[in-house]
C-alpha positions as CSV (number, residue, x, y, z in Angstrom):
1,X,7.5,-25.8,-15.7
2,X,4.4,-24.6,-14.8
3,X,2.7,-21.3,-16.2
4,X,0.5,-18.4,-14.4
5,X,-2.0,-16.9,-16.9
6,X,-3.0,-13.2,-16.2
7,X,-5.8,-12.4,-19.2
8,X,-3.7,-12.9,-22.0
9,X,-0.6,-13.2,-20.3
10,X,1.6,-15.1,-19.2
11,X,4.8,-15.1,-16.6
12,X,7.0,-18.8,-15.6
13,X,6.3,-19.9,-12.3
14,X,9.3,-21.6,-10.2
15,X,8.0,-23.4,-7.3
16,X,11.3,-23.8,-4.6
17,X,11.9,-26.8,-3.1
18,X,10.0,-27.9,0.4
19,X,12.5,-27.8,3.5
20,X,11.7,-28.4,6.8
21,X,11.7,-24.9,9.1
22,X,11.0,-23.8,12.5
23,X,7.2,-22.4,11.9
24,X,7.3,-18.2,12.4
25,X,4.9,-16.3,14.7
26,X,1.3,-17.0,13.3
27,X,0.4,-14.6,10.2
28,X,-1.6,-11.5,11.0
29,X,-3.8,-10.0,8.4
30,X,-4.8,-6.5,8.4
31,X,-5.9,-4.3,5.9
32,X,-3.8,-2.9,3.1
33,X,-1.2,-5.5,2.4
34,X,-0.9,-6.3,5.7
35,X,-3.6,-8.4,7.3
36,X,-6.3,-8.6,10.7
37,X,-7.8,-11.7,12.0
38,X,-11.7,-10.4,12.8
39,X,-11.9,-7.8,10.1
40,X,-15.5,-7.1,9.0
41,X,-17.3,-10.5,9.0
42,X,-14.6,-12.6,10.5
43,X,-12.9,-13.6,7.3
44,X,-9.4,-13.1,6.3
45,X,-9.8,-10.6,3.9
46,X,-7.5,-7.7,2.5
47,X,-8.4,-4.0,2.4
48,X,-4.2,-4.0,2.3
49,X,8.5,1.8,-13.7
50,X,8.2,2.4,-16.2
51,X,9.8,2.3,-19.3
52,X,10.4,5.2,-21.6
53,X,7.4,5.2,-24.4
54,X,8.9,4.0,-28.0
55,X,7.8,5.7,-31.0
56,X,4.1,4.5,-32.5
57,X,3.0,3.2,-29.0
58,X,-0.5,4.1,-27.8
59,X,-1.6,8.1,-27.0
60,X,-2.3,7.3,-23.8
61,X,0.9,5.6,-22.8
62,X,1.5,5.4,-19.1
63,X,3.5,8.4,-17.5
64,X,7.2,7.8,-17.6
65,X,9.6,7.4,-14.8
66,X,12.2,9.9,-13.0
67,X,15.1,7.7,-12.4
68,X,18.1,8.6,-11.2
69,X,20.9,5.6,-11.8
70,X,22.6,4.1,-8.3
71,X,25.9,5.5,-7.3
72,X,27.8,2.6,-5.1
73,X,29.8,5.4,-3.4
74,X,26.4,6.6,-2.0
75,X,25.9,3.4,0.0
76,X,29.2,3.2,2.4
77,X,29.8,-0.2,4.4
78,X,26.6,-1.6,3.5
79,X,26.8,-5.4,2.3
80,X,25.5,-5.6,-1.7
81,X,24.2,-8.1,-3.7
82,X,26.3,-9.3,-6.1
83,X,25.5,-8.1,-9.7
84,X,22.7,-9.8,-11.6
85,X,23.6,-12.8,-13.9
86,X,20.0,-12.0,-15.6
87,X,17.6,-9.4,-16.0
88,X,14.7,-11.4,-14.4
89,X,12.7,-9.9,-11.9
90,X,11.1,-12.4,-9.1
91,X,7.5,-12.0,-8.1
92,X,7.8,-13.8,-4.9
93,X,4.2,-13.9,-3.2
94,X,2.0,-16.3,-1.1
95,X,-0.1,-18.2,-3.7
96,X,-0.2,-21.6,-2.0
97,X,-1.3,-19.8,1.1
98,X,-5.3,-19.9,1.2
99,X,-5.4,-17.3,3.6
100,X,-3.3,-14.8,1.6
101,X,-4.3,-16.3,-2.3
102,X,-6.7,-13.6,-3.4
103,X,-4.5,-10.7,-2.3
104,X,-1.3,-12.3,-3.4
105,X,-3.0,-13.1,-7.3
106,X,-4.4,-9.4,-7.5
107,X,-0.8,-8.4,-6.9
108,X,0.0,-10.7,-9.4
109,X,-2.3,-9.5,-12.0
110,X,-1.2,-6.2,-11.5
111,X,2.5,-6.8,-11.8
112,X,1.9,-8.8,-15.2
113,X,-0.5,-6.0,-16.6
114,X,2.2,-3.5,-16.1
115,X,4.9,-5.7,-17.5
116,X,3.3,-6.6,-20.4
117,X,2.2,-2.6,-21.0
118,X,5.8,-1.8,-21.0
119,X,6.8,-4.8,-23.5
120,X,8.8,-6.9,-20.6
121,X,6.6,-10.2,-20.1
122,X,9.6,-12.2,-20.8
123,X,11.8,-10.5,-18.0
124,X,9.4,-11.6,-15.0
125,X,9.0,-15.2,-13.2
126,X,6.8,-15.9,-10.8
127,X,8.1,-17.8,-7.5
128,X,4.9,-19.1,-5.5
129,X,5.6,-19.8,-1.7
130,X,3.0,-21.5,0.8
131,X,3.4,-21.1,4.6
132,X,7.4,-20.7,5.9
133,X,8.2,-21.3,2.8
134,X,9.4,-17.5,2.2
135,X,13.0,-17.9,2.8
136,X,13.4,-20.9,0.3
137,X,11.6,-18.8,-2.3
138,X,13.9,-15.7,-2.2
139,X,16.9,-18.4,-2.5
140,X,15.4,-20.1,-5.1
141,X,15.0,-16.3,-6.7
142,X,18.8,-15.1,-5.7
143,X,20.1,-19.0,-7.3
144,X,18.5,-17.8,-10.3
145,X,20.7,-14.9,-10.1
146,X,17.5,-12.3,-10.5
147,X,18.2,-8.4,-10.8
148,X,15.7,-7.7,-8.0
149,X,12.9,-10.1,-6.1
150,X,9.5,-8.3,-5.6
151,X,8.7,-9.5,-1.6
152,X,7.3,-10.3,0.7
153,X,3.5,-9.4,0.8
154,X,3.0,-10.0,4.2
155,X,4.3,-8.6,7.3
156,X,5.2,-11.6,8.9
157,X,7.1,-13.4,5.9
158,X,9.0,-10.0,6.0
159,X,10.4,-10.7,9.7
160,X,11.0,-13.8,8.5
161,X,13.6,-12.9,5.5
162,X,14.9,-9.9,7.4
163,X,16.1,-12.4,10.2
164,X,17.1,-15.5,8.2
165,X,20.2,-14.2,7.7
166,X,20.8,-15.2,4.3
167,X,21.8,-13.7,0.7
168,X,19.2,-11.8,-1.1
169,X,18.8,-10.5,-4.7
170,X,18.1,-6.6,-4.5
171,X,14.7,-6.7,-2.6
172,X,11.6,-5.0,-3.0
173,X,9.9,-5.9,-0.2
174,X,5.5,-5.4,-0.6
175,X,4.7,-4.6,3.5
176,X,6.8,-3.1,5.9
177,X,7.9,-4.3,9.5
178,X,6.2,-1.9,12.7
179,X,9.0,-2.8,15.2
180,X,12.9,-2.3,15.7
181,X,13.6,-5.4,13.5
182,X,16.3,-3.9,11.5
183,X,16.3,-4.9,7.7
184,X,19.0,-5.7,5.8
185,X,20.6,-3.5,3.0
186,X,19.6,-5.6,0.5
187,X,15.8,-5.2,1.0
188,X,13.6,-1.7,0.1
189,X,10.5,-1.3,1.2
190,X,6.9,0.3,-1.3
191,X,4.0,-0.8,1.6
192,X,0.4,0.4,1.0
193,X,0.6,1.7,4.3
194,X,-2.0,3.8,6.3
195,X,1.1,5.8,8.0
196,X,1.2,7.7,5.0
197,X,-2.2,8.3,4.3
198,X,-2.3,9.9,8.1
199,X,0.7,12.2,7.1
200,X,-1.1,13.4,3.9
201,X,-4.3,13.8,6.2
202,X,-2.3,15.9,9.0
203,X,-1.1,17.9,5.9
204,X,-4.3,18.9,4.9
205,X,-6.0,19.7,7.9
206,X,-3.3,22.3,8.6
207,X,-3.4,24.0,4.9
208,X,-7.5,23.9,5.4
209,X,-6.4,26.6,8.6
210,X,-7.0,24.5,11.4
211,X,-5.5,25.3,14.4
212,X,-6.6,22.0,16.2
213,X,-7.5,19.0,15.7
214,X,-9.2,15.5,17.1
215,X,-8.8,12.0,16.4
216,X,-11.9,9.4,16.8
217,X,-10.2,6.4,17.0
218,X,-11.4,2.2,16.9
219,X,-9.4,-0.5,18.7
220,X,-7.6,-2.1,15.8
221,X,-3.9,-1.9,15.5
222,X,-4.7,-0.6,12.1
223,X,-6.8,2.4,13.0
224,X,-4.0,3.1,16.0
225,X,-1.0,3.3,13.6
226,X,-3.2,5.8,11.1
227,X,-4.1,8.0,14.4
228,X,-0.9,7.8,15.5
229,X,0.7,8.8,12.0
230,X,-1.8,11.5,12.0
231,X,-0.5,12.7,15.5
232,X,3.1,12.6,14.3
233,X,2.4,14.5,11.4
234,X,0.6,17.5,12.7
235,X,2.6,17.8,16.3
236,X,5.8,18.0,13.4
237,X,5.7,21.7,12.9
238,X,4.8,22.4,16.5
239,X,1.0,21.4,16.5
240,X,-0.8,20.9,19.6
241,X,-1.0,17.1,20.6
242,X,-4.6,16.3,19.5
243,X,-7.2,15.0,21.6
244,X,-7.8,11.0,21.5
245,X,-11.6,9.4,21.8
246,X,-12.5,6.0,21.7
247,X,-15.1,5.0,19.4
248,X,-18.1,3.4,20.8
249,X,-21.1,2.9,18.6
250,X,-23.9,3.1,21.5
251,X,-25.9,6.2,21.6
252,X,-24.8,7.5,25.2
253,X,-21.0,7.1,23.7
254,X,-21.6,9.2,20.6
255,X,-23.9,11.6,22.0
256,X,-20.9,12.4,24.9
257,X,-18.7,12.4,22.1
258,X,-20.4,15.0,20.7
259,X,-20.6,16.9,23.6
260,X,-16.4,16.5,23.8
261,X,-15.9,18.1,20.5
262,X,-17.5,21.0,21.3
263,X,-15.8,21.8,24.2
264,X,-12.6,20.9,22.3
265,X,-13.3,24.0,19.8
266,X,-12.1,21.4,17.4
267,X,-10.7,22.4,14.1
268,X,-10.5,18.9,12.2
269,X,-11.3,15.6,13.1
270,X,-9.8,12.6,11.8
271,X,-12.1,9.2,12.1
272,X,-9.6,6.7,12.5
273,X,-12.5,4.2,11.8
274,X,-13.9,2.0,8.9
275,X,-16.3,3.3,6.6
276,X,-19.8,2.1,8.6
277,X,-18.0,3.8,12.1
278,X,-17.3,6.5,10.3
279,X,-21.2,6.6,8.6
280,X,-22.1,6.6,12.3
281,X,-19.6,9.2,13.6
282,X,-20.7,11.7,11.1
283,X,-23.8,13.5,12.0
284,X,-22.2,13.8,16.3
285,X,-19.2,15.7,14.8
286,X,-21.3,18.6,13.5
287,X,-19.7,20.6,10.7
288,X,-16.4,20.1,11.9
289,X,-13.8,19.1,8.8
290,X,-13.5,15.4,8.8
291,X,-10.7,13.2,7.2
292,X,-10.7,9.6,6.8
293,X,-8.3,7.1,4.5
294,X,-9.9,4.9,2.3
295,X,-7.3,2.1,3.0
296,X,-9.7,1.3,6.3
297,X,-12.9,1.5,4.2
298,X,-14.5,-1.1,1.5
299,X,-16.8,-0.3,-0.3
300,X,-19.4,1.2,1.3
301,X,-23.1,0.2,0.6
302,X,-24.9,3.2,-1.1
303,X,-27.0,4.2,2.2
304,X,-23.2,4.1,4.1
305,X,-21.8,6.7,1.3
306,X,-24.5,9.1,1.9
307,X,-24.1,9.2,5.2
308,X,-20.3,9.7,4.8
309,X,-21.0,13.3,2.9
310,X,-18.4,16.1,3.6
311,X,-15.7,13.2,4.5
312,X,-12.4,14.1,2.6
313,X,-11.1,10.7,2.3
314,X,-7.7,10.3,0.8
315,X,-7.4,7.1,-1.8
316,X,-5.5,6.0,-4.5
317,X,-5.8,7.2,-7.7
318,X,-6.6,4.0,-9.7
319,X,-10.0,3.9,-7.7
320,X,-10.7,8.1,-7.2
321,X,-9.7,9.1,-10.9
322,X,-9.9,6.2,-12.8
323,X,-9.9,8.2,-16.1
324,X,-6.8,9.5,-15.3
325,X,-3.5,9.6,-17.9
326,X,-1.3,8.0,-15.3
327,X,-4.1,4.8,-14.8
328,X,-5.4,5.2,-18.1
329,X,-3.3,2.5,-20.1
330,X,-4.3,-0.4,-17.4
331,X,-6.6,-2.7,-18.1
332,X,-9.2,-2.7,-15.6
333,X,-10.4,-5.8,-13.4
334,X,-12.9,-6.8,-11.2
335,X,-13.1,-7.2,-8.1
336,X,-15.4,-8.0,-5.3
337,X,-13.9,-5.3,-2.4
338,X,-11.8,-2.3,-3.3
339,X,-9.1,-3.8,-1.0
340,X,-8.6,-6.5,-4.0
341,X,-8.9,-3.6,-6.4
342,X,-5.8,-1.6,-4.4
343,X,-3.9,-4.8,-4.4
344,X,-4.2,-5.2,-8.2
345,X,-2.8,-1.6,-8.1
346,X,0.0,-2.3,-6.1
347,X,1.2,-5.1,-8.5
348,X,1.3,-2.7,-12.2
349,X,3.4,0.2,-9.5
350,X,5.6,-2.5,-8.1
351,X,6.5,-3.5,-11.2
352,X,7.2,-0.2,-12.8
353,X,9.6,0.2,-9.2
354,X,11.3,-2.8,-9.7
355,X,11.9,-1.7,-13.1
356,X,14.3,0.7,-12.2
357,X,16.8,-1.5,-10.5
358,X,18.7,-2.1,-13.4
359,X,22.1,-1.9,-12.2
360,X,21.2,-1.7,-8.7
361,X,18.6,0.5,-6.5
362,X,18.3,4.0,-8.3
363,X,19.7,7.1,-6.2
364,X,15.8,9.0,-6.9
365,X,12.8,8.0,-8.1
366,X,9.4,9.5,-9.2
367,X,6.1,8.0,-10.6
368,X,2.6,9.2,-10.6
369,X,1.0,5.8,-10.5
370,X,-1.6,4.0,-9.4
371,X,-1.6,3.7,-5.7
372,X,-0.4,7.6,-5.5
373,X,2.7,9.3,-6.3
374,X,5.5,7.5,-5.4
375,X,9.2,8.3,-4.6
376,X,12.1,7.6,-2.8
377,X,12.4,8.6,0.5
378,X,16.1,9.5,2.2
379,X,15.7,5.9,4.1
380,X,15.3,2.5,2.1
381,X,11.7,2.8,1.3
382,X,9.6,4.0,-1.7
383,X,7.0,6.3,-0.3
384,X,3.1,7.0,-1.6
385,X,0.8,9.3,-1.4
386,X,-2.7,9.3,-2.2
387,X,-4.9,12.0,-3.8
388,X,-8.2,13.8,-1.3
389,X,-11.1,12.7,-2.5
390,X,-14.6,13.9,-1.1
391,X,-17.8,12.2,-0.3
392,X,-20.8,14.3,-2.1
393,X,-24.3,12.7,-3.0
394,X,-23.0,9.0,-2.2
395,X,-20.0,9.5,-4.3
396,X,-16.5,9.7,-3.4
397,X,-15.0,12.5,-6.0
398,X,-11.9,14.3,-6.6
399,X,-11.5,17.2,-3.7
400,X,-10.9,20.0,-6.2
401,X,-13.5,18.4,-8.6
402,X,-16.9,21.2,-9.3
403,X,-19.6,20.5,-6.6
C-alpha cells in the first residue's frame, strides 16, 4: 500500500486496477476546477464539514457546521446507494494525469488539512486515477464500501461517471457538467464555478442602484458562462437585458467601446475578462461601477493591480480575508498562481461537505468556509458564494473594509 504525505500527514492511497476503455472526448481545462487549452501562456494550468469543536481544542477552531440529518422520505423514486459498510471517505482525483497533477494535489492538500484539523485522518483514503481511468476508481471506492467518494475534478471525467451507468457510493462530485447530461441520484455537485460568482455580481450591481447594466465580454467559454450567469441573474427580477461587447484589445476597439458606454447611460459594467483585459478595459469605462470575479484573474503583477483600481472583484475568502475566523485554523501553503491557492481551498471545504454525509446526503447545510459560504441548494448541488473585494492602491481588499 502506498502512502500520500501532505506536511505531516498522511492519508492511504488505493490505486484501482487498469482496464481497457473506450477513450472519452479529449479533457478540456478551463479555469477554476474546470480546465482551457490556450489559457494565459499556452499551458494547461488551473485558475479552477466540519465537526463540532471538543472541549480544550484551539481558540480559533474552525466555524462549525449547520447540518440538517437526511430524511429518505424526502427523496421519492430516486435509486440510493446502499448503506456504507465503513466510514471512509474516497478522495478520488487525477494524480497520474500530468495535465491535471498540480490541481488535483492542491485539492488534495486541502482535503487532508481539513481532515486532520477536525481529528479524522484515519477516515480518508486516497484513490489516484490517470486518464479513463475515472470509472474504475469510483468502483474501486464503492467495493470498498465508502460513506461518500469526493469526485470527479474535471468536467470531462464527470460525463464520464454520470454515463457509465454503474453503482456509486454517495458522490460528491468537484466540477459540474454545462449541458443536458442528466446525473444520477447518487452524485452532488460543490463546483468552484464562475456562474455563481456572476449571480453574486448581478446582486450587487442592483443593491449599488443601478438601473442598467453592460457586460464586456472575451471569447472564452469561461468568460461567456460568467456573462451569461450575470445576464440571468439581473434580467431575474425583471432587469433590462444588458448590452453585450466584444473585447478587443486594439486602441480603435476600446476607444469605440468607450464611445458605446456612454451612449448606453450605463449603470454597471461587468468585465467578463481576465485580470490584464480587464487592466486594459479600465480607464475606457470611465467611472462607471465595474465588477469582475477573481476566478478569471491570477495574480496580477503589481503595475496590473493598480490599473485594476475601483474593480469590485468578488473572491473567496481564503485569499481576500485570510485573517479571517472561518480560514484562520488552516495552515497556509504556497503556491505559484492563486488558481492553485483556490484549489487548495476547495480540498479543506470539500472535506468539511463530505463530512456531513454520515448516514446519507444531509436535508440542509451551511458553512462559512474557505471558498465562500456554502449551502445546499433545492437541486443536488452545494452552492458558494464569494465575498466583494475591491481593488485600492494595487491591493485587492475587503469591500466594506476603511478606504
Amino acid at each position: 500500500m502506498l502512502l500520500f504525505a501532505a506536511g505531516a500527514l498522511s492519508c492511504a492511497s488505493t490505486r484501482p486496477a487498469t482496464r481497457a476503455r473506450v477513450p472519452p472526448a479529449p479533457i478540456v481545462v478551463v479555469p477554476g476546477p474546470e480546465f482551457e487549452p490556450g489559457a494565459s501562456d499556452g499551458a494547461a494550468i488551473v485558475t479552477v464539514p466540519e465537526v463540532p469543536v471538543e472541549p480544550g481544542q484551539v481558540e480559533n477552531a474552525p466555524a462549525p457546521v449547520v447540518v440538517v440529518p437526511p430524511d429518505a422520505s424526502s427523496m421519492p423514486g430516486e435509486t440510493l446507494p446502499p448503506p456504507p459498510t465503513t466510514r471512509l471517505i474516497a478522495l478520488v482525483l487525477p494524480l497520474d494525469e500530468p495535465a491535471f497533477e498540480r490541481a488535483a494535489g492542491a485539492v488534495r492538500e486541502g482535503f487532508l488539512e481539513a481532515a486532520a484539523a477536525a481529528g479524522k485522518s484515519g477516515d480518508c483514503i486516497v484513490i489516484p486515477h490517470g486518464r479513463d481511468g475515472v470509472v474504475a476508481a469510483f468502483e474501486l471506492a464503492r467495493a470498498k464500501g465508502v460513506r461518500v467518494a469526493v469526485g470527479p475534478l474535471v468536467r470531462d471525467d464527470l460525463r464520464a461517471l454520470a454515463t457509465a451507468n454503474v453503482p456509486l457510493p454517495w458522490t460528491l462530485a468537484l466540477n459540474q457538467l454545462d449541458d443536458s447530461t442528466p446525473l444520477p441520484p447518487a452524485i452532488y455537485t460543490f463546483p468552484l464555478s464562475v456562474e455563481s460568482d456572476g449571480k453574486l455580481l448581478a446582486q450587487r450591481a442592483k443593491a449599488s442602484g443601478a438601473t442598467s447594466v453592460d457586460v464586456v465580454e472575451g471569447d472564452s467559454p469561461l468568460m461567456h458562462r460568467l456573462g451569461s450567469a450575470f445576464a440571468k441573474g439581473w434580467m431575474q427580477d425583471g432587469g433590462r437585458a444588458p448590452a453585450a461587447f466584444r473585447f478587443n484589445a486594439s486602441p480603435e476597439a476600446l476607444t469605440g467601446l468607450r464611445h458605446s458606454l456612454a451612449s448606453q447611460t450605463s449603470g454597471a459594467v461587468l468585465l467578463a475578462v481576465n485580470g490584464d483585459h480587464a487592466a486594459l478595459v479600465k480607464p475606457f469605462i470611465g467611472n462607471v461601477l465595474s465588477y469582475a470575479s477573481g476566478l478569471v484573474f491570477d495574480r496580477p503583477s503589481p503595475a496590473v493591480a493598480r490599473d485594476l483600481d475601483g474593480v469590485r472583484v468578488v473572491e473567496i475568502p481564503w485569499l481576500l480575508t485570510p485573517g479571517a475566523p472561518e480560514v484562520a485554523p488552516f495552515p497556509r501553503r504556497e503556491y505559484d498562481s492563486d488558481a492553485l491557492a483556490r484549489l487548495y481551498a476547495l480540498g479543506l471545504d470539500a472535506f468539511r461537505v463530505a463530512a456531513s454525509f454520515v448516514d446519507g446526503p444531509p436535508r440542509s447545510f451551511d458553512l462559512d468556509g474557505a471558498t465562500g459560504h456554502v449551502h445546499l441548494g433545492v437541486t443536488h448541488e452545494f452552492q458558494r458564494e464569494g465575498r466583494l473585494g475591491v481593488y485600492r492602491d494595487g491591493v485587492l481588499v475587503p469591500l466594506d473594509s476603511s478606504p
